[in-house]
VOGU-3710 file (C-alpha; in Angstrom, 3 decimals, decimal comma):
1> xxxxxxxxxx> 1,762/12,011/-9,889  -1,088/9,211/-9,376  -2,363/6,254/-11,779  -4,298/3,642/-11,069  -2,536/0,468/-10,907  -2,273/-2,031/-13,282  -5,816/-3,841/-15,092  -5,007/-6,967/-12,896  -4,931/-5,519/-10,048  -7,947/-2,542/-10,963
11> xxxxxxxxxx> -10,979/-2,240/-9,312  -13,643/0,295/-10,521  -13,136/3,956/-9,377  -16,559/4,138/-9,398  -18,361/4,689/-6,293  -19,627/1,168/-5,178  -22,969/1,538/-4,638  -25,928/-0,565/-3,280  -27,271/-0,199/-6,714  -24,898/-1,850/-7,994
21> xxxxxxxxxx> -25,530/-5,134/-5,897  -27,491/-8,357/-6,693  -30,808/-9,214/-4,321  -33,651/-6,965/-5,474  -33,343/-4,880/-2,696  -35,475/-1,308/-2,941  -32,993/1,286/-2,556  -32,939/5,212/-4,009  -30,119/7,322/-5,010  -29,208/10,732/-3,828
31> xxxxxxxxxx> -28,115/13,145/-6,094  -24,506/12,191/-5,433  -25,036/8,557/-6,335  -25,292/7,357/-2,351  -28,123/5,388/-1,290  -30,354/7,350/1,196  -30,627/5,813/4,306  -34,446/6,934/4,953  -35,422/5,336/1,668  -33,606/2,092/1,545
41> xxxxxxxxxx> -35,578/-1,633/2,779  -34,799/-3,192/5,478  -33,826/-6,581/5,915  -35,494/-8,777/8,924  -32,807/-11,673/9,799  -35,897/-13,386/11,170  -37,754/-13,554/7,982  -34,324/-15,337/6,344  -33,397/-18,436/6,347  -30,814/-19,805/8,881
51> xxxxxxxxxx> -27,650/-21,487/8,609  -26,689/-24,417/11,205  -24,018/-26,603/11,715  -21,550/-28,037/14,698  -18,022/-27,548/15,756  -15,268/-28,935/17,875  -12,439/-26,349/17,406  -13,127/-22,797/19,699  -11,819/-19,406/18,798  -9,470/-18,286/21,818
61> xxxxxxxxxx> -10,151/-14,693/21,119  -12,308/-11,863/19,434  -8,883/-9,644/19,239  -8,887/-9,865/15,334  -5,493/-7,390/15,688  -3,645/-9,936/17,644  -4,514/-13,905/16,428  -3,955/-15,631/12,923  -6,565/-18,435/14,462  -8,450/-19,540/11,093
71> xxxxxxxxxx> -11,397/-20,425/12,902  -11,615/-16,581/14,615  -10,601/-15,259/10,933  -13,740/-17,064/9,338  -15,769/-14,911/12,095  -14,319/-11,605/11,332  -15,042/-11,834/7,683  -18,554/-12,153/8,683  -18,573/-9,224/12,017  -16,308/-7,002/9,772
81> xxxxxxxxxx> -15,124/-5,366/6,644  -12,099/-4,368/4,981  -10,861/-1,748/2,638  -11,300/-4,615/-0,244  -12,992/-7,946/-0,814  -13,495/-11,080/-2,639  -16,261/-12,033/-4,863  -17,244/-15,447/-5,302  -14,868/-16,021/-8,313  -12,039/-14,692/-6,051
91> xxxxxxxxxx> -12,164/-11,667/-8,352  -11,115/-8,573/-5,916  -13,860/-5,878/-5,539  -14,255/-2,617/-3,241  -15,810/-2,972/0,296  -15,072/-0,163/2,789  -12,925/1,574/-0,122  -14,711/2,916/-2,504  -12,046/3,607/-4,790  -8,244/4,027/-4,901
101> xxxxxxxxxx> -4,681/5,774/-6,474  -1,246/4,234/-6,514  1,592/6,317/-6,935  4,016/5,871/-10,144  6,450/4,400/-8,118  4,090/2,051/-6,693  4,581/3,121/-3,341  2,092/5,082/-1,827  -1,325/3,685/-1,522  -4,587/6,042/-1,474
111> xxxxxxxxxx> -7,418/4,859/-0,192  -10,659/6,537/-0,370  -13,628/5,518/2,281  -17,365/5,134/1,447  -19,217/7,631/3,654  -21,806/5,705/5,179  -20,238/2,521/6,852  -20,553/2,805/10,910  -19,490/1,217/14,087  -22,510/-0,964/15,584
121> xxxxxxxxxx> -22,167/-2,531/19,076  -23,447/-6,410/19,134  -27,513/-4,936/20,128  -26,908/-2,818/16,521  -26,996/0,087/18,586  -24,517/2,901/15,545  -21,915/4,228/17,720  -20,064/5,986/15,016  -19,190/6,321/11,303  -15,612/4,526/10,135
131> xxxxxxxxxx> -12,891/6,651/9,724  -9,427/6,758/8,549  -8,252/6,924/11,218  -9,726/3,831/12,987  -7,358/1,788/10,100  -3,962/3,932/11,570  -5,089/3,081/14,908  -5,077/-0,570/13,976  -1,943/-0,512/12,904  -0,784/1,332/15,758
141> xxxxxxxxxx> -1,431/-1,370/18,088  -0,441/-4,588/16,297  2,991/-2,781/15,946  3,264/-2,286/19,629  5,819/-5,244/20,922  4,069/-4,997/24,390  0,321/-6,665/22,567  2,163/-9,710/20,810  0,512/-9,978/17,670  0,761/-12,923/15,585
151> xxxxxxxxxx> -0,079/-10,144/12,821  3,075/-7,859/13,658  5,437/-9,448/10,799  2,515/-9,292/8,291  2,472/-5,239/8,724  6,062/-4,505/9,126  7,161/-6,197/6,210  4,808/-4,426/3,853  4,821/-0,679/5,319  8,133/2,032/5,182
161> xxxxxxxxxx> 9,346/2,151/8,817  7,224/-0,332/10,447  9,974/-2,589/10,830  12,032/-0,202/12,991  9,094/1,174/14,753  8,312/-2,292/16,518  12,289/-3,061/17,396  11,772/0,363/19,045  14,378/2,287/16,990  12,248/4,985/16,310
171> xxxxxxxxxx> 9,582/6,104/18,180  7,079/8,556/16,382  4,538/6,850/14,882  4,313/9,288/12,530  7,075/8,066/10,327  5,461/4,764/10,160  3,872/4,505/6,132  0,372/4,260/7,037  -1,635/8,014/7,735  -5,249/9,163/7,576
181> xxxxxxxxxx> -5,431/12,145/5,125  -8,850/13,576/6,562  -11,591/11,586/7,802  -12,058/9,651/4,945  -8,888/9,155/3,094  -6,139/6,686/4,410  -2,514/6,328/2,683  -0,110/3,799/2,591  3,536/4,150/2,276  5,546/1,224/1,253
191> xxxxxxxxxx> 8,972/-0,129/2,118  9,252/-1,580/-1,861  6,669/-2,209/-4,486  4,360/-5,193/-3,689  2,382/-5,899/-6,245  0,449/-7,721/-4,205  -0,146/-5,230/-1,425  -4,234/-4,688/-2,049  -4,856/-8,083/-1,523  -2,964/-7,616/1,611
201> xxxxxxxxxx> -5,401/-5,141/2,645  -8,300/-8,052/3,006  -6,177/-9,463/5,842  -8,503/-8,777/8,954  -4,808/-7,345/10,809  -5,881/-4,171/8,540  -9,414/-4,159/9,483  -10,115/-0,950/10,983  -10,721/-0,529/14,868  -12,362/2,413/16,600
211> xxxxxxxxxx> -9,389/3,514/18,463  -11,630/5,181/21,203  -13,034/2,143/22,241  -10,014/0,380/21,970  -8,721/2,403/24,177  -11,398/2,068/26,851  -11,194/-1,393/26,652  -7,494/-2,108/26,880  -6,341/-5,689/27,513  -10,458/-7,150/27,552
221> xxxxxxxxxx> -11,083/-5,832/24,038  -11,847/-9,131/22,070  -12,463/-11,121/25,079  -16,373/-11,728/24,498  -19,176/-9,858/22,071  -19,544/-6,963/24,162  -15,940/-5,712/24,052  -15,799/-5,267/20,100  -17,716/-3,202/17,623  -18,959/-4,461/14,482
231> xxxxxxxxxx> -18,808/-2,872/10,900  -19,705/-5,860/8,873  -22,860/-8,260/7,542  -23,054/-9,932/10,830  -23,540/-9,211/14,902  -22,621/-11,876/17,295  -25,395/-12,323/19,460  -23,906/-15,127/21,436  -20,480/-15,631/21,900  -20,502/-19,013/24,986
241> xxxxxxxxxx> -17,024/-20,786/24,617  -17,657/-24,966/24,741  -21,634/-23,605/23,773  -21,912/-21,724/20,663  -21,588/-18,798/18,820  -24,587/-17,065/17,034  -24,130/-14,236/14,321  -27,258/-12,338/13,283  -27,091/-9,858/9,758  -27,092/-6,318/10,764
251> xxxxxxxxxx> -30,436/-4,989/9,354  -28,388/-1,901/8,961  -25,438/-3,199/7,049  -24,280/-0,932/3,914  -24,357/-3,920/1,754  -27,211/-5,548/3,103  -28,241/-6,500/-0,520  -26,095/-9,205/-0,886  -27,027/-11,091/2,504  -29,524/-13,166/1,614
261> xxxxxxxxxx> -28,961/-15,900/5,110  -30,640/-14,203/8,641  -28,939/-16,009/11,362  -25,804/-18,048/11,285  -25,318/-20,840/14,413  -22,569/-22,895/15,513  -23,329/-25,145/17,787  -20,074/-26,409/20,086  -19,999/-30,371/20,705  -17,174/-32,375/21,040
271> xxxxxxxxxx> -18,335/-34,911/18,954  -18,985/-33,560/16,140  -17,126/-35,519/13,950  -18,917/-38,674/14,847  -22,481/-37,246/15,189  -22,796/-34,579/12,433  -24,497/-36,793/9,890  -26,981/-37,781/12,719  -27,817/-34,264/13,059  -27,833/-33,548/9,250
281> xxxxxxxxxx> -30,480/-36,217/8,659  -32,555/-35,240/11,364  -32,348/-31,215/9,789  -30,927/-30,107/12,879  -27,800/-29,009/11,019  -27,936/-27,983/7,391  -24,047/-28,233/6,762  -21,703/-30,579/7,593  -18,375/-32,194/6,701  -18,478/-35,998/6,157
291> xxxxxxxxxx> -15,927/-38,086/8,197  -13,843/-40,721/5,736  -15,728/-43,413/8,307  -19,016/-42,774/7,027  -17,996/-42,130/2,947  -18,556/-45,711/1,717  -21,558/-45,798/3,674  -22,884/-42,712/1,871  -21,785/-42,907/-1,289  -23,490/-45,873/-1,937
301> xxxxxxxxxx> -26,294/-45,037/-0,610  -28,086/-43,520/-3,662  -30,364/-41,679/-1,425  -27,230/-39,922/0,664  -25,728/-40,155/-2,104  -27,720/-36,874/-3,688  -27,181/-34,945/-0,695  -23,428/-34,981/-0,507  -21,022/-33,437/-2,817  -17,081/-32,916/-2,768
311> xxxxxxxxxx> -15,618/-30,347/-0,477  -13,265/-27,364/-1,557  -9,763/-28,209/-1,917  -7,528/-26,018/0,486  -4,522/-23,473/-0,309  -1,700/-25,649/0,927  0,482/-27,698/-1,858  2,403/-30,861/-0,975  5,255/-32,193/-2,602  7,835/-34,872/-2,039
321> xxxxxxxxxx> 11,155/-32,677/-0,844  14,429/-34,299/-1,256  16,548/-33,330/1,053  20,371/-31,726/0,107  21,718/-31,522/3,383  21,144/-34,912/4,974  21,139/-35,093/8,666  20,652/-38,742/10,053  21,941/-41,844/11,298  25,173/-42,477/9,899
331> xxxxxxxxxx> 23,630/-46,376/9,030  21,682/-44,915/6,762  24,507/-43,488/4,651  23,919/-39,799/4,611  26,437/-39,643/2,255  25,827/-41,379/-0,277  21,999/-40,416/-0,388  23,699/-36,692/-0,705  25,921/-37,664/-3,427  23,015/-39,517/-5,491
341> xxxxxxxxxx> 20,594/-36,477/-5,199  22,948/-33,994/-6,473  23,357/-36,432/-9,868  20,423/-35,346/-12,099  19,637/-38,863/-13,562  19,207/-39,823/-10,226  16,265/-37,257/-8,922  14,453/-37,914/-12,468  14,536/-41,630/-11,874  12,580/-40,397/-8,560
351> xxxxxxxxxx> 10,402/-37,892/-10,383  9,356/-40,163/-13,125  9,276/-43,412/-10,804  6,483/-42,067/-8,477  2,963/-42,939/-9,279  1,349/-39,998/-7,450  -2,021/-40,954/-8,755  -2,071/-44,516/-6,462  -0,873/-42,914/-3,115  -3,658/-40,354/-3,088
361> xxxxxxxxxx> -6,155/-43,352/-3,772  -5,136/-43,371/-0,032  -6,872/-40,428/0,936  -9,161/-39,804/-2,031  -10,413/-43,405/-3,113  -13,449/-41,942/-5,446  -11,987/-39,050/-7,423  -8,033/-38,831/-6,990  -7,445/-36,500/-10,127  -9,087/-33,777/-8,336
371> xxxxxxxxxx> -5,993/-33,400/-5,449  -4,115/-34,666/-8,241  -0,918/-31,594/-8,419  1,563/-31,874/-11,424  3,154/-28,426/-10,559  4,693/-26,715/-7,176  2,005/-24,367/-7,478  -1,259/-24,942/-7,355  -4,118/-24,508/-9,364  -6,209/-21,064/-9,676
381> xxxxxxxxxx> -3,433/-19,424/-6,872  -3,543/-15,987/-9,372  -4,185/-15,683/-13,410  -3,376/-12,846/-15,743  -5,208/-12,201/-19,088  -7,276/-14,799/-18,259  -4,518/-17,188/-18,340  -3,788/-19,185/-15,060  -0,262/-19,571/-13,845  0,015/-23,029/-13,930
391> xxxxxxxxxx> -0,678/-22,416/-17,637  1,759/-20,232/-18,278  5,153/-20,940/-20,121  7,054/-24,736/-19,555  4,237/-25,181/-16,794  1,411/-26,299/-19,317  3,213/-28,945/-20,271  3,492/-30,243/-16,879  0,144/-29,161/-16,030  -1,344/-31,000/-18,626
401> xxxxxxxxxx> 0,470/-34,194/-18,705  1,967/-37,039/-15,970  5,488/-36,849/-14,565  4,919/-40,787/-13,300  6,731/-42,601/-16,635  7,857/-46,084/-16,142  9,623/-46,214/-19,165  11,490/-42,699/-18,496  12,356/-43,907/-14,751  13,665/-46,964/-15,692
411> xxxxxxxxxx> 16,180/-44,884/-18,241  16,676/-42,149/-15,913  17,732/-44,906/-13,638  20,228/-47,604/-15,193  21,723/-43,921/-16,416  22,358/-42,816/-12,768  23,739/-46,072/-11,519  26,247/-46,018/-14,573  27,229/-42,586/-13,173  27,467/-43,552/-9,734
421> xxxxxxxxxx> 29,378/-46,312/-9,679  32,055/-46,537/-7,376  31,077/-43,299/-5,887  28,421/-44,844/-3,873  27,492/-47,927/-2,283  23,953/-49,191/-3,983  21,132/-49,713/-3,289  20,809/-45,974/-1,925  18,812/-46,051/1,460  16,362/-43,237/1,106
431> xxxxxxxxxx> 15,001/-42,089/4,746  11,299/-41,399/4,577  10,246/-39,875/7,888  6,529/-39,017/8,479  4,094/-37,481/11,449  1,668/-39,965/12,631  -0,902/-36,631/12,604  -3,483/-38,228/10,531  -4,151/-41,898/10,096  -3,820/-42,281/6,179
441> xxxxxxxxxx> -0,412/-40,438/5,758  0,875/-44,578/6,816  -0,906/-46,125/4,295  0,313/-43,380/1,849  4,148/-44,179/2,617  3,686/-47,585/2,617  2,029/-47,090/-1,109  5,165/-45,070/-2,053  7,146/-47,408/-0,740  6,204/-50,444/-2,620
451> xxxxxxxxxx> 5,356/-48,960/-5,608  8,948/-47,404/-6,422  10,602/-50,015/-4,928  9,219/-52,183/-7,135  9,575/-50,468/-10,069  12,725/-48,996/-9,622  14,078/-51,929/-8,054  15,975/-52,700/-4,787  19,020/-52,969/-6,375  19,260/-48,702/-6,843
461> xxxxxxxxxx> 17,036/-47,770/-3,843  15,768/-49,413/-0,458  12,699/-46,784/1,103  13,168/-47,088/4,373  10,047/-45,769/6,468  9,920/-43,816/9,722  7,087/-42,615/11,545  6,936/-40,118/14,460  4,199/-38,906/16,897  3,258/-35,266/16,087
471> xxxxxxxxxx> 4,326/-33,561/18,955  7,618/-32,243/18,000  7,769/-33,798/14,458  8,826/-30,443/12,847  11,817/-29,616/15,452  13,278/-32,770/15,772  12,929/-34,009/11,468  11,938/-31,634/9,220  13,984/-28,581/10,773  17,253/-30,654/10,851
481> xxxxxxxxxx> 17,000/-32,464/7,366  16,676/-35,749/9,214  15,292/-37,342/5,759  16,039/-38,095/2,813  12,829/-37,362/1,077  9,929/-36,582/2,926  6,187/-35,298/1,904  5,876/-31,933/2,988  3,108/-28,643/2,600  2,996/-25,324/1,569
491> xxxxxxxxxx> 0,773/-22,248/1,443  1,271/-19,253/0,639  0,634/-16,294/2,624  -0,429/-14,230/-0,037  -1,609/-14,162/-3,605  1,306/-14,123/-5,764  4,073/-17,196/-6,873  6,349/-15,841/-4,854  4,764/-16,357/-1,623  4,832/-20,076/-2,797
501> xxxxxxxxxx> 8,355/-19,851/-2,962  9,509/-19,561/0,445  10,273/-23,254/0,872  13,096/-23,400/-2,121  14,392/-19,757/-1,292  17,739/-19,623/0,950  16,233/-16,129/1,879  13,423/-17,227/3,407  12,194/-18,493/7,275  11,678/-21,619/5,397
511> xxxxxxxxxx> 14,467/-22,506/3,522  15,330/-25,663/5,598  12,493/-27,558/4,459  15,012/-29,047/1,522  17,983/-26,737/1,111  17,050/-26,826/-2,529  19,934/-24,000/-2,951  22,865/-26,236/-2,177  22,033/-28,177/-5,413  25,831/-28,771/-6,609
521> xxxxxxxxxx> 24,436/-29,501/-9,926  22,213/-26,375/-10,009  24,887/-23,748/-9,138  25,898/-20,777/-11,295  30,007/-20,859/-11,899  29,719/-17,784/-8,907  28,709/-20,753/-6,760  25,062/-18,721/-6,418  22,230/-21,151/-7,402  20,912/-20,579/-11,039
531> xxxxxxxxxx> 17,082/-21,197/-9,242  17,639/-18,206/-6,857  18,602/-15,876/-9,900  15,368/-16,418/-11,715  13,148/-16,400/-8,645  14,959/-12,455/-7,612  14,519/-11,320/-11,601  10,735/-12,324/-11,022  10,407/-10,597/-7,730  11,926/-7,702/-9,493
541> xxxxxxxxxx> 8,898/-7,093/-11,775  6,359/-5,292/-9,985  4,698/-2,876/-12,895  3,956/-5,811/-15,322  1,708/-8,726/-13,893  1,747/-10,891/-16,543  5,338/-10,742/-17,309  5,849/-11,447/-13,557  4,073/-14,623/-13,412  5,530/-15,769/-16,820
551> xxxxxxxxxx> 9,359/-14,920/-15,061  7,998/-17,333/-12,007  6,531/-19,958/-14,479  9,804/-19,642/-15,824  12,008/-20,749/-12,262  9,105/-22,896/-11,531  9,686/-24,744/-14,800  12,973/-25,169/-14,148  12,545/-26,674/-10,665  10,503/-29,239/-12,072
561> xxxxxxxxxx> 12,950/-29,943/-15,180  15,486/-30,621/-12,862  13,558/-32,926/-10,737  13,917/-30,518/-7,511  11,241/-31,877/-5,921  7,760/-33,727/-6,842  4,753/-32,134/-7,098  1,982/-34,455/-5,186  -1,049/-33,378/-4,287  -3,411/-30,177/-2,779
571> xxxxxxxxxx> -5,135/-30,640/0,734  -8,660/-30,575/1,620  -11,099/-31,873/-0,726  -13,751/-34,919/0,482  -16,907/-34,416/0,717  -19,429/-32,276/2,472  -22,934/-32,806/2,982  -24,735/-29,267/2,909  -27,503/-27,165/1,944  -25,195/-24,113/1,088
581> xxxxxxxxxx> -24,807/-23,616/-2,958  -20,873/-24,017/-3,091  -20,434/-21,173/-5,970  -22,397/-18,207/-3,874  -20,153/-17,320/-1,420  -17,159/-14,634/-1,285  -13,951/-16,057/-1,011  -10,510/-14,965/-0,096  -7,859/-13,740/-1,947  -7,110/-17,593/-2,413
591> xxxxxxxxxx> -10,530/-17,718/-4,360  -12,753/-20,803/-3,431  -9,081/-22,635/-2,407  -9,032/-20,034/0,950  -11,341/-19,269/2,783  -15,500/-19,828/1,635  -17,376/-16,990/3,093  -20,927/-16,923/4,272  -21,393/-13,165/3,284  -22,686/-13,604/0,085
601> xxxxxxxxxx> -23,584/-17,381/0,156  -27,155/-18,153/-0,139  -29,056/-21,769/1,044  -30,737/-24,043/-1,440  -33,658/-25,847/-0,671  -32,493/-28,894/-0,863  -28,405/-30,436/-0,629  -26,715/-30,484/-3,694  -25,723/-33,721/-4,692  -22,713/-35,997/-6,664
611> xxxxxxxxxx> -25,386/-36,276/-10,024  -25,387/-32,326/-9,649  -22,796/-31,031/-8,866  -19,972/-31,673/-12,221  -22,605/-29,479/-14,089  -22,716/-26,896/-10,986  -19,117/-26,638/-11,281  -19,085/-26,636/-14,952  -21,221/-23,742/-15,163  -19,007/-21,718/-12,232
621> xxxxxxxxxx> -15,719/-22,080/-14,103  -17,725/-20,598/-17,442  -18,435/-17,787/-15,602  -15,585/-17,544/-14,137  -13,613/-17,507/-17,109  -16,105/-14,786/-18,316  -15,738/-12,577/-15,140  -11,549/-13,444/-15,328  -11,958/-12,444/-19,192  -12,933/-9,045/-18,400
//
């Protein structure tokens, strides 16, 4: 027996038609609700307006089966579609699907194709309609060992069999949980209920591939524009590595109605950093990202000033990770660092004694709140009911409010010394190890430094700073635990709290990041950690979305009570100087967070600028909320 699966996760079973798009575009309806080819507008990219900007990073390959390179994956959402998509509130709408069952056991996925999306080669010559097929076939070869996808673990953690099928201990593909039905109907099997599995399906490693020319190419497909096919907004018309990379909209594109930019360049130079506002001013670029050597200059400018605006925060979290399984120097008293962090008193003392707010100043000097992060999570990762997660249960409190309290450190503290004395040797040396990756993280420790040592005094802690070149940071400090506490990142993989978890889970690939579950203080009288319960009773709700994110709000809460860890601060942000409206494009799964889209985005005539854009963004998160609401 079929249902559809819960409101949150819903999209409309309703055939998603052309009609129903924004642009103006003349179409006309056949009798069975499709738009008829011979009747429909076409677009001409060269009567649109163009999209230009610079880059120093190059895409190794076009083999969007095989690489997880975030550069390449920005292309593909452009060249190609997926069963399902992102609108520009990160609200999840049907692309190649056109509608969709889930089984009562929320295991088997159906997926039901539109009828009129087709194969183009990069001249927009149609070499044949999509099929089901053509997403089996994708599958196929990402879970052959012999290709070496980066994708592989993506696919066989999510579908029944995959798993063994790749280590080779069976060997009919058949049995693998992913099938085509008839020529436009694809299922899914599942090893478990993910209730995040849809989203899943916007990953370009389930992008479909016609397995006939996949074939024919063999080890070249991907290697330049000629040796893929194209299903999406976009052909690449040039494809020169060190030289550019050109995309051109597909006059023929089913969805043409929501392109409203012709031709996209990217122009390769290798110093773009240093040249890009050069460019900008002289119009040669209409989009660029402004170097923190150039802000001041700009943003007191008051003519720059307007066309400049901030940039998108990213989908990683940090956090300051302490560290329960010390592994340094023996002069730095390992010890006695791992007896102070398992006393509670202690960690709040930490948690309440860092002012978060004057250590971003260090890499966000004009507008700090907005990196600002008071829980694990971040902001706007998935809501429910219109309610964000962050919001939900013991996490509004947090959310809304300051864990840096001098008056609640300075208890916390003379508390913790009381309870440590004569177990360990004060002050307690904390090691503070960092990658020399990016010039301000020095300034940042130095900030942290100072500022707790001199509130919390040197008499209960002594900060003692190391930094590392990059090269082999993770390997030889982070994977050890050689630190005490240390600022690490996070993001999730996927939609949903519990791909935030991974660094606090002993389960996970990442569970040595802190070793959060050997908290003496935080284990069950089964000597299991009370953290890990809640986290596997929220994984275990997969029917009820809400409740789900209220059980992780619940763990999450508790992390934070217990001063696990301290929530810092979410990457990305500065500023960008650009002629793209920032609240037109799709986005991905991540919403504007992930991944900003140029399918969908549209150019404004001129940049939008710091006096316009708090009322910009204003008016996005109202209708938002609306869109959320419903």
């Amino acid at each position: 027996m079929r249902k559809a699966l819960a409101a949150v996760l819903a999209f409309s079973l309703v055939v998603f038609s052309l009609t129903g798009c924004t642009g103006g575009q003349k179409a006309a309806e056949t009798t069975d609700g499709k738009v008829s080819e011979e009747t429909k507008e076409k677009k001409d990219p060269a009567d649109m307006p163009e999209y230009s900007t610079v880059y120093t990073a190059e895409i190794d390959t076009l083999n969007y089966l095989k690489t997880t390179n975030s550069d390449g994956i920005a292309l593909f959402y452009s060249i190609l579609d997926g069963l399902v998509e992102f609108d520009r509130f990160g609200e999840m709408i049907p692309c190649i699907a056109s509608d969709r069952t889930v089984s009562e056991d929320q295991l088997i996925y159906t997926m039901n194709l539109r009828q009129d999306v087709k194969w183009y080669d990069w001249k927009g010559e149609e070499v044949g309609l999509v099929k089901a097929q053509d997403f089996v076939d994708g599958i196929q070869w990402i879970l052959n060992q012999d290709n070496a996808s980066s994708n592989s673990k993506t696919v066989y953690e999510s579908l029944k069999n995959a798993k063994a099928y790749y280590d080779g201990e069976i060997t009919d593909f058949a049995e693998v949980g992913v099938r085509a039905v008839d020529d436009f109907t694809v299922e899914y099997t599942l090893e478990r209920p993910i209730p995040y599995f849809l989203k899943q399906l916007s990953f370009p490693c389930f992008f479909p591939v016609n397995g006939e020319f996949l074939a024919e190419q063999g080890e070249m497909f991907g290697v330049d524009k000629d040796t893929i096919l194209y299903c999406g907004a976009y052909l690449l018309k040039s494809f020169e590595p060190q030289s550019e990379r050109v995309m051109e909209m597909n006059p023929d594109y089913w969805n043409s109605d929501i392109i409203s930019i012709g031709t996209l360049n990217y122009k390769y130079n290798a110093e773009a950093n240093s040249i890009g506002a050069e460019l900008f001013l002289r119009g040669e670029i209409n989009d660029f990202i402004l170097p923190g050597s150039i802000l001041d200059e700009w943003m007191n400018d008051p003519e720059k000033k307007e066309q400049m605006r901030p940039h998108n925060l990213t989908n990683m979290s940090y956090f300051m990770g302490l560290n329960f399984e010390p592994n340094y120097d023996a002069e730095y008293r390992p010890e006695d660092w791992k007896t102070a962090v398992n006393n509670e008193n202690f960690r709040k003392s930490l948690f309440h004694g860092m002012d978060r707010r004057a250590a971003i100043l260090t890499v966000e000097p004009y507008d700090p709140e907005s990196k600002l992060l008071n829980t694990f999570t971040r902001r706007n990762l998935v809501q429910a009911d219109g309610v964000d997660y962050t919001m939900m249960g013991g996490l509004a409190a947090y959310t809304e409010g300051d864990s840096f309290d001098k008056e609640k450190a300075l208890e916390y503290k003379e508390k913790a010394m009381e309870e440590l004395e004569g177990k360990v040797q004060f002050p307690i040396m904390i090691v503070m190890p960092f990658s020399t990756a990016k010039v301000d993280t020095a300034n940042r420790m130095q900030v942290i430094e100072q500022q707790m040592e001199g509130l919390l005094g040197t008499d209960s802690i002594d900060i003692i700073i190391e930094s590392y070149p990059s090269t082999g940071f993770t390997k030889q400090v982070r994977n050890p635990g050689s630190f005490s506490m240390m600022e690490l990142g996070w993001g999730p993989d996927y939609a949903d709290p519990l791909g935030m978890m991974n660094p606090v889970h002993s389960g996970s690939s990442a569970k040595n990041y802190t070793r959060v579950y050997l908290a003496e203080d935080l284990l069950d009288s089964d000597g299991t950690s009370k953290f890990e319960k809640m986290l596997d009773t929220a994984a275990a709700e997969t029917k009820d979305l809400r409740k789900r994110y209220e059980l992780f709000a619940e763990a999450e809460t508790f992390l934070l009570d217990e001063a696990v860890l301290i929530p810092f601060y979410t990457s990305g942000g500065g500023y960008r100087a650009s002629y793209l409206d920032p609240f037109s494009g799709y986005t991905s799964q991540m919403g504007r967070n992930g991944a900003i889209k140029l399918k969908g985005a549209r150019l404004l005539d001129k940049p939008m600028g710091m006096s316009e854009y708090p009322e910009a963004l204003e008016q996005y998160e109202k209708d938002r909320a609306k869109a959320l609401a419903k």
